[in-house]
DSSP file (Angstrom, degrees, kcal/mol; ACC not computed):
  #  RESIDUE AA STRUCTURE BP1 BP2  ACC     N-H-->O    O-->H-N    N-H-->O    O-->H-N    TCO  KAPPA ALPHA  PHI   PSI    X-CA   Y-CA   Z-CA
    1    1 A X    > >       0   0    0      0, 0.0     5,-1.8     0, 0.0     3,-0.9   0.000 360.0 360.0 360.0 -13.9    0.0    0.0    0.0
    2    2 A X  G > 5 +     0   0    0      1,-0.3     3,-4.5     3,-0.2     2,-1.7   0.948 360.0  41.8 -66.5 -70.5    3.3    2.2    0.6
    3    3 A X  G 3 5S+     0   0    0      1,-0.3    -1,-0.3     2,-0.2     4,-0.0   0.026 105.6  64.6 -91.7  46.2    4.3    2.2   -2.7
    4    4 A X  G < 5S-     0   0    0     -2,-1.7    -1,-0.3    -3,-0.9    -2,-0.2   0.040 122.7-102.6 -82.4   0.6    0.7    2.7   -4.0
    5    5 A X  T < 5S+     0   0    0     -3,-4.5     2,-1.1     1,-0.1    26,-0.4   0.523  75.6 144.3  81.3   4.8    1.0    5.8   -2.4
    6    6 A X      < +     0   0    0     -5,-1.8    23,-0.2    23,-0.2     3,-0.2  -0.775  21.7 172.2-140.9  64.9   -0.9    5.6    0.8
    7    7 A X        +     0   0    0     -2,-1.1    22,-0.1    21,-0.5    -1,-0.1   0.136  44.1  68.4 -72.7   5.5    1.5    7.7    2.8
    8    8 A X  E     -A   28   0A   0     20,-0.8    20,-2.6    48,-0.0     2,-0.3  -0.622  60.6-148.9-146.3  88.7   -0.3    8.1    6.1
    9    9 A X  E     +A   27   0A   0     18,-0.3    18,-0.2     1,-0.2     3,-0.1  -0.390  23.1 170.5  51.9  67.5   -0.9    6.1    8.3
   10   10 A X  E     -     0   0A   0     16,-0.6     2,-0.3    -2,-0.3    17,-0.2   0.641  57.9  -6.9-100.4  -6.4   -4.3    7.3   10.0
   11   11 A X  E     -A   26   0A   0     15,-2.2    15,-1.5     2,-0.0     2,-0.3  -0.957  40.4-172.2-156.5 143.3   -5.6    4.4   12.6
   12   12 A X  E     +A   25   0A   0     -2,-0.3     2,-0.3    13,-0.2    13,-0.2  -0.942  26.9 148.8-125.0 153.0   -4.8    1.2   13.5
   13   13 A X  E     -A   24   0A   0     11,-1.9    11,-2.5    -2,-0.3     2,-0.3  -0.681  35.5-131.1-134.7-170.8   -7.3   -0.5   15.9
   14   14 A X  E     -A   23   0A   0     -2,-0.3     2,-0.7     9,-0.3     9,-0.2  -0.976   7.0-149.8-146.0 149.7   -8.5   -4.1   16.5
   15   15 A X  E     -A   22   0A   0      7,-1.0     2,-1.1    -2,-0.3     7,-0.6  -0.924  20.4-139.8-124.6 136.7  -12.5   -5.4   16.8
   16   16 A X  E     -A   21   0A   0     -2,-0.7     5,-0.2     5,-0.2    80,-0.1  -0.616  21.7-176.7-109.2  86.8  -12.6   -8.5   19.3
   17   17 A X        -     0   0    0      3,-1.2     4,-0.2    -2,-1.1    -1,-0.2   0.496  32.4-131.3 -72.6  -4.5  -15.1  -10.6   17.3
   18   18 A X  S    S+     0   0    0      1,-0.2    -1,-0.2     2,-0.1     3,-0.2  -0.241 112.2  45.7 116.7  -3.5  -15.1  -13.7   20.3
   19   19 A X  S    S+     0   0    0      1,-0.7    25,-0.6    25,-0.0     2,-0.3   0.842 136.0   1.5-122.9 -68.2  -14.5  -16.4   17.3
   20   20 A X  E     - B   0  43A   0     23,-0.2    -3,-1.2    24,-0.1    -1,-0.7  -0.893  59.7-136.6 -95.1 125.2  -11.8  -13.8   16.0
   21   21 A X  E     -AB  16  42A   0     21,-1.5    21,-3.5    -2,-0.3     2,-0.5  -0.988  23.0-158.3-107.9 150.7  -10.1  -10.8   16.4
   22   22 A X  E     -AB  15  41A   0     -7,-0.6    -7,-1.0    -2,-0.4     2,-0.7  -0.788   8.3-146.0 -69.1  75.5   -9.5   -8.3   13.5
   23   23 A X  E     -AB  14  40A   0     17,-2.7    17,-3.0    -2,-0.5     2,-0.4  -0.721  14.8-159.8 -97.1 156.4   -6.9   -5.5   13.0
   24   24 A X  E     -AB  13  39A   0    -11,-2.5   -11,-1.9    -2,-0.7     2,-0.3  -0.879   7.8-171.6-112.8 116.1   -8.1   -2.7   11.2
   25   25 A X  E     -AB  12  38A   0     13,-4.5    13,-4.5    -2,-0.4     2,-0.3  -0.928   8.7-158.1-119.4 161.9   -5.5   -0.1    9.4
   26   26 A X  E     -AB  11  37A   0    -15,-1.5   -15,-2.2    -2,-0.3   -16,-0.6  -0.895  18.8-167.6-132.8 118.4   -6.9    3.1    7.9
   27   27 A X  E     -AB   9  36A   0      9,-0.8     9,-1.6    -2,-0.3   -18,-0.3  -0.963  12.6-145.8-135.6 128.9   -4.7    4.3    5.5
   28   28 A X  E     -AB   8  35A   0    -20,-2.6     2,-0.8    -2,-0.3   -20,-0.8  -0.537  11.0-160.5 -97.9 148.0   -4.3    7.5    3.6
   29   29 A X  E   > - B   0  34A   0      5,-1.4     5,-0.8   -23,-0.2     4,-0.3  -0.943  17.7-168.2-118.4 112.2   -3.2    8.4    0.1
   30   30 A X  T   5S+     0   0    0     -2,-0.8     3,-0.3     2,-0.2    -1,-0.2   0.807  82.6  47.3  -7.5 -72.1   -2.3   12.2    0.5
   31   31 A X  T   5S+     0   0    0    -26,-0.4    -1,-0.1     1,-0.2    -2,-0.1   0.963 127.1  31.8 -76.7 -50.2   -1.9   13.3   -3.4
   32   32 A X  T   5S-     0   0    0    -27,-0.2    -1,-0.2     2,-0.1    -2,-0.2   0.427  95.5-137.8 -84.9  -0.1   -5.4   11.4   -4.2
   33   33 A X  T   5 +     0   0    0     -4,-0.3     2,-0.6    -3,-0.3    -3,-0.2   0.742  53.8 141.6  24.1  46.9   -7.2   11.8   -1.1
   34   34 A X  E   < -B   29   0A   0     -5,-0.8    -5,-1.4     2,-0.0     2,-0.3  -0.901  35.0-160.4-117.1 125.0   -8.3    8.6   -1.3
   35   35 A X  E     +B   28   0A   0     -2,-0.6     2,-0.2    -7,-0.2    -7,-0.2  -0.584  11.0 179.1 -81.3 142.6   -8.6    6.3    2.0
   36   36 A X  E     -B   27   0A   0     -9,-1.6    -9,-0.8    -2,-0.3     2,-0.2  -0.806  15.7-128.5-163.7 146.3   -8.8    2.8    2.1
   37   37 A X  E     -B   26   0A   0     -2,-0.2     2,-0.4   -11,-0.2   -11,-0.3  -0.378  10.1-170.9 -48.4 119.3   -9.0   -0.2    4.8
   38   38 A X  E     -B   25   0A   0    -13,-4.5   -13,-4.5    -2,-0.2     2,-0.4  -0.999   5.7-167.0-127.3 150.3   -7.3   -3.3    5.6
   39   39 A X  E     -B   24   0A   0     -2,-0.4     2,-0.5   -15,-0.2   -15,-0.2  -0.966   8.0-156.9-131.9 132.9   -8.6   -5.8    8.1
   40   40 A X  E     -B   23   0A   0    -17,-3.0   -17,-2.7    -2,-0.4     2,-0.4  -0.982  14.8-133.7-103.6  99.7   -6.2   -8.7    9.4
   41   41 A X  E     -B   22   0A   0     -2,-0.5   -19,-0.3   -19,-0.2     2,-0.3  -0.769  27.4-168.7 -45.7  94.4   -7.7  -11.9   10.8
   42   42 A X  E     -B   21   0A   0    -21,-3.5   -21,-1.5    -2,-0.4     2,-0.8  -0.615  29.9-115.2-132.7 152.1   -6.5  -13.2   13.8
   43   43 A X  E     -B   20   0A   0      3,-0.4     3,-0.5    -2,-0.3   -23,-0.2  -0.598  23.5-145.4 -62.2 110.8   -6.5  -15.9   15.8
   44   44 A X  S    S+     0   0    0     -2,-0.8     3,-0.3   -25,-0.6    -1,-0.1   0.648  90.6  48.5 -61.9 -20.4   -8.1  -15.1   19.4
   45   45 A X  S    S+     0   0    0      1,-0.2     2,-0.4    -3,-0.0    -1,-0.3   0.679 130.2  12.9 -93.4 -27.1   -5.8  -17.5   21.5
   46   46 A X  S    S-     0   0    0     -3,-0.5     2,-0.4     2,-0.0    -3,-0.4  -0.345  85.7-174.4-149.0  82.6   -2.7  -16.7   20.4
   47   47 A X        +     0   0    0     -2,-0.4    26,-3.3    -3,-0.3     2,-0.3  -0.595  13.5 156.7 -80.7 130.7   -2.8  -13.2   18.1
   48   48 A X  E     +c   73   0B   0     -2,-0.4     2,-0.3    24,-0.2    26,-0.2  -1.000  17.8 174.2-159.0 165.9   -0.2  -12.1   16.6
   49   49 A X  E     -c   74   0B   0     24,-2.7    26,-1.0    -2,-0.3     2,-0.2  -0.925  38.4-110.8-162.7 159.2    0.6   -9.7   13.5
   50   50 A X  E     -c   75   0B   0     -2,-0.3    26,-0.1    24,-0.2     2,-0.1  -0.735  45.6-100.5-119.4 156.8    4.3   -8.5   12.3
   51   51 A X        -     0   0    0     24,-3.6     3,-0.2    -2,-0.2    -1,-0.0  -0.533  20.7-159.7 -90.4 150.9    5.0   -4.7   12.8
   52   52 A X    >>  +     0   0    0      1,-0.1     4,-2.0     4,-0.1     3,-1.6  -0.024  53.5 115.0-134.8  66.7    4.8   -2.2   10.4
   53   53 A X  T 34 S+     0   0    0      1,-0.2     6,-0.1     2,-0.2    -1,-0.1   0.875  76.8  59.8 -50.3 -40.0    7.0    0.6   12.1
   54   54 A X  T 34 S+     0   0    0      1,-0.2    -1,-0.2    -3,-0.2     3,-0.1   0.369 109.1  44.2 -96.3  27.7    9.3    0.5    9.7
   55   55 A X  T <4 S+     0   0    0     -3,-1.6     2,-0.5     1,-0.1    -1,-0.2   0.648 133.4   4.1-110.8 -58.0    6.4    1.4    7.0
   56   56 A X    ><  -     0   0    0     -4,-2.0     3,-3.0   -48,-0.0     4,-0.3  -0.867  67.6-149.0-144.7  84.2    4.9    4.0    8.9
   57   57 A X  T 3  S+     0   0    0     -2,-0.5     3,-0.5     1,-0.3     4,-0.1   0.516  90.9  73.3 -72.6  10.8    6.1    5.5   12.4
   58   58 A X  T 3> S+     0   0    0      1,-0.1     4,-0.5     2,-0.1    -1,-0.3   0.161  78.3  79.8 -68.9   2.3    3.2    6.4   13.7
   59   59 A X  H X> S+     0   0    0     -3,-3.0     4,-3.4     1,-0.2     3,-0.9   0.884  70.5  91.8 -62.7 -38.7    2.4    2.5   14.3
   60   60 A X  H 3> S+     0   0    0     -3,-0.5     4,-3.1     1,-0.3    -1,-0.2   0.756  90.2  31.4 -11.3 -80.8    4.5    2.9   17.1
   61   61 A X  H 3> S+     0   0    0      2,-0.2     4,-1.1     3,-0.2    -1,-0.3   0.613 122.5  41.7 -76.8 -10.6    1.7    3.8   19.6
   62   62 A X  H XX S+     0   0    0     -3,-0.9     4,-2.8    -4,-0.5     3,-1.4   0.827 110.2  59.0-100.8 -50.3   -1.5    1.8   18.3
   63   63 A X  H 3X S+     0   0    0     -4,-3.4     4,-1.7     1,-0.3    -2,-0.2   0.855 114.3  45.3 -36.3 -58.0    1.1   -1.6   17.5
   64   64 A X  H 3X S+     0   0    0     -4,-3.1     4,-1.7     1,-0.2    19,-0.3   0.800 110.5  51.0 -75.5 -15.3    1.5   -0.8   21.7
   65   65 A X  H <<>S+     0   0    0     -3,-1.4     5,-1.0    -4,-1.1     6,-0.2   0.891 109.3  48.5 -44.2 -53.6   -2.4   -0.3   22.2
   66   66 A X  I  <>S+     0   0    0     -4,-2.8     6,-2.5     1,-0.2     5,-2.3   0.907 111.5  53.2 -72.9  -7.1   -3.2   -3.7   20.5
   67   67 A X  I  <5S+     0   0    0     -4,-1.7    -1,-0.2    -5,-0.3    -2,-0.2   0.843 126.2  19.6 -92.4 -37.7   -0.5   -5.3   22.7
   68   68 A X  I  <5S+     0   0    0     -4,-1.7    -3,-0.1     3,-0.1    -2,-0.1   0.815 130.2  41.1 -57.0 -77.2   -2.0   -3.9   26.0
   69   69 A X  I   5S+     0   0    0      1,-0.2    26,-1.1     2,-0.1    25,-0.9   0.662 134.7  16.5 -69.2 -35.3   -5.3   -3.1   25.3
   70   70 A X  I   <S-     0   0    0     -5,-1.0    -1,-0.2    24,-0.2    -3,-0.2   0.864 100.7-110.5 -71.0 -45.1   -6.2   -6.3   23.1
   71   71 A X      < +     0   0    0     -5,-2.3     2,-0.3    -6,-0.2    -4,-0.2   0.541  57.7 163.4 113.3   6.9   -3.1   -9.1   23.9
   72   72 A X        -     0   0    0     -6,-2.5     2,-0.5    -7,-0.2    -1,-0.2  -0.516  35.9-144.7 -86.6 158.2   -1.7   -8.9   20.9
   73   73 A X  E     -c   48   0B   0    -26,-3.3   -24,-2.7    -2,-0.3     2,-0.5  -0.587  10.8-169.9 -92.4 142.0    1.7  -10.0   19.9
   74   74 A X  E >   -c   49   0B   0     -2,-0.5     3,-0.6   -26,-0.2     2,-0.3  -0.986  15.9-143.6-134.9 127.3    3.4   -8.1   17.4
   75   75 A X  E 3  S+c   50   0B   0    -26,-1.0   -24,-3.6    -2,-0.5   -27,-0.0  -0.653  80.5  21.5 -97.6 121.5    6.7   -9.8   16.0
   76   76 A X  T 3  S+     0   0    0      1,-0.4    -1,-0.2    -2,-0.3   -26,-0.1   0.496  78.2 139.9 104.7  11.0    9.8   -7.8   15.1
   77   77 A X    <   -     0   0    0     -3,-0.6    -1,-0.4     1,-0.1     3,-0.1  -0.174  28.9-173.8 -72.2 157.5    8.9   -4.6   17.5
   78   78 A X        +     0   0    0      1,-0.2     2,-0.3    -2,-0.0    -1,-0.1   0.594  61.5  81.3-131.2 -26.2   12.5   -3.6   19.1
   79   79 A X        -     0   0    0      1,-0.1    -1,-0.2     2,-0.0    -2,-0.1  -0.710  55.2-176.8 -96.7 127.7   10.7   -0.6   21.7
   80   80 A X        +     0   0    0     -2,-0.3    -1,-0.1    -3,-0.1    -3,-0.0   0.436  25.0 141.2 -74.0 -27.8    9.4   -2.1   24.5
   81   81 A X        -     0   0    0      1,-0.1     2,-0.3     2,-0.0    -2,-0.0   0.226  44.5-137.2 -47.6 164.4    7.9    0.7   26.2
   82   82 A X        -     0   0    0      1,-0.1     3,-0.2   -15,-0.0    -1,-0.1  -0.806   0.7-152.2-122.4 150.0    4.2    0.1   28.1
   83   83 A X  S    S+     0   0    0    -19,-0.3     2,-0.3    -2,-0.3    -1,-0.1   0.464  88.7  62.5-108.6   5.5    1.6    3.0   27.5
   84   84 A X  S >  S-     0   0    0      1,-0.1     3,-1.8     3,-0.0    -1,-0.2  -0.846  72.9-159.4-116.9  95.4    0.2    1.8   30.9
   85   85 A X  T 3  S+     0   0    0      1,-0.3    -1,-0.1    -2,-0.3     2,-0.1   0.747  94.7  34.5   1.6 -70.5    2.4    2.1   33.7
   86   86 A X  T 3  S+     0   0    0     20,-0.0     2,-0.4     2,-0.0    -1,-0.3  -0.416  85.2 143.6-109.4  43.7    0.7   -0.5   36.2
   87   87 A X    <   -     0   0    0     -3,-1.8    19,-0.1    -2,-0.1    20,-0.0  -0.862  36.4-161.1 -87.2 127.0   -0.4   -2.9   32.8
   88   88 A X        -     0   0    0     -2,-0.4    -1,-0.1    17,-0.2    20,-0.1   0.140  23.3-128.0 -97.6  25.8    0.1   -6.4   34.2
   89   89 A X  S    S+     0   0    0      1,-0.2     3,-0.1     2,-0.1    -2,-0.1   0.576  89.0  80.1  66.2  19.2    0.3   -8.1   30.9
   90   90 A X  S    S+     0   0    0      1,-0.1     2,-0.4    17,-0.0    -1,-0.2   0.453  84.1  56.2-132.5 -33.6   -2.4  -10.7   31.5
   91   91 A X        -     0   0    0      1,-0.0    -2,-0.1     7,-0.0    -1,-0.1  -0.774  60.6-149.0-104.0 168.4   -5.6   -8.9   30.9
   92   92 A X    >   -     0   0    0     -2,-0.4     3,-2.2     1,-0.1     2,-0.5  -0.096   8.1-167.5 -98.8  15.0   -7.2   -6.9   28.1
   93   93 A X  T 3  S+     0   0    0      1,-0.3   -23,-0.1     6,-0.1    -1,-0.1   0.254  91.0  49.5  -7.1 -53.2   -9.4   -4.3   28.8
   94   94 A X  T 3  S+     0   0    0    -25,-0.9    -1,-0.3    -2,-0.5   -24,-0.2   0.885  93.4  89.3 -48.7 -47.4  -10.5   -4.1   24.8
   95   95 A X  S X  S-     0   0    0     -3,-2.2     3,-1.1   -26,-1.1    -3,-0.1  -0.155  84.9-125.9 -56.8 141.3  -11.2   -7.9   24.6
   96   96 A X  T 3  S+     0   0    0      1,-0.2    -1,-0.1   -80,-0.1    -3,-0.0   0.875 102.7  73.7 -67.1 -16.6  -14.7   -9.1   25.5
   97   97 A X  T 3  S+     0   0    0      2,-0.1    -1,-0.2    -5,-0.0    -2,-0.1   0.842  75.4 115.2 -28.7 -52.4  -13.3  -11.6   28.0
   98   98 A X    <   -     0   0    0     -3,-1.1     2,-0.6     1,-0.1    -7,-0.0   0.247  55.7-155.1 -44.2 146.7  -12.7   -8.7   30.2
   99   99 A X    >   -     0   0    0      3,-0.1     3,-2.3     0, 0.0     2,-0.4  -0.894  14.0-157.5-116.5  98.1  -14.6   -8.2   33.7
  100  100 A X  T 3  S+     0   0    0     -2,-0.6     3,-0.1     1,-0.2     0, 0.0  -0.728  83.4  42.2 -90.1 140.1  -14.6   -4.4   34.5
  101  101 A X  T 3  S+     0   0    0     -2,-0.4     2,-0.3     1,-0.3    -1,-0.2   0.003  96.8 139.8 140.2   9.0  -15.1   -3.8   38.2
  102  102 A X    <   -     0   0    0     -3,-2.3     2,-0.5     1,-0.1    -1,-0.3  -0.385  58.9-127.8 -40.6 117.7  -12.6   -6.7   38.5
  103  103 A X        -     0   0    0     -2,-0.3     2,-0.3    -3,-0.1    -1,-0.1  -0.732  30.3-169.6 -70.5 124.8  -10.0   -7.0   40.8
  104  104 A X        -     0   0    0     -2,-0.5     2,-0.0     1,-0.1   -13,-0.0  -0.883  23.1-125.9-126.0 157.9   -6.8   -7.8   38.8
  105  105 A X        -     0   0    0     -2,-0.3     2,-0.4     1,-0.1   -17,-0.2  -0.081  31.9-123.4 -81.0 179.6   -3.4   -8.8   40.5
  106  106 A X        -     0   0    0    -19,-0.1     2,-0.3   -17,-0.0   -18,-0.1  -0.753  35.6 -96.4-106.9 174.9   -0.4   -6.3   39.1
  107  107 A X              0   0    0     -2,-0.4   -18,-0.1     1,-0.1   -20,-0.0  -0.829 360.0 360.0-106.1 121.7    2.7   -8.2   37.4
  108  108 A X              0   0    0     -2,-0.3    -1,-0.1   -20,-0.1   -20,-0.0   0.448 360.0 360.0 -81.7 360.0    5.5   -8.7   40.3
């Protein structure tokens, strides 16, 4: 999609379908204005999708959203960094699994 022209990078998210989850990029082609979608199928037990920082640097921060907030793994990241402090790496808040008014342990 790069070298179609589609030179920005506006979203990436994930949809937690319970059978599947989905990432979603939104990508823009600047010079055409023209948008267009791609959706990635993933497995729900063990998700995982290969990064594409080195396409686009603004991946940076949603690649580390679907790795909180969904649980997914993204192969070939080198930045580690958490965008939740106190994330204990075992729950999801985005996934439907999730229990909100849970107590969850932190990661020792």
């Amino acid at each position: 999609m790069k070298e179609r022209g589609f030179d920005y990078l506006n979203k990436i998210t994930a949809v937690d379908y319970v059978t599947h989850l989905e990432v979603v990029y939104v990508l823009y082609n600047t010079s055409t204005k023209q948008m267009e979608v791609l959706k990635v199928k993933l497995d729900p037990n063990e998700p995982e999708i290969d990064t594409i920082i080195h396409l686009y640097n603004a991946a940076d921060w949603y690649e580390r959203e679907l790795c909180e907030m969904f649980g997914i793994k993204i192969n070939g990241r080198k930045i580690k960094r958490l965008l939740l402090e106190e994330w204990n790496g075992v729950e999801f808040p985005l996934r439907k699994s999730f229990v909100w008014g849970k107590e969850y342990k932190k990661a020792v």
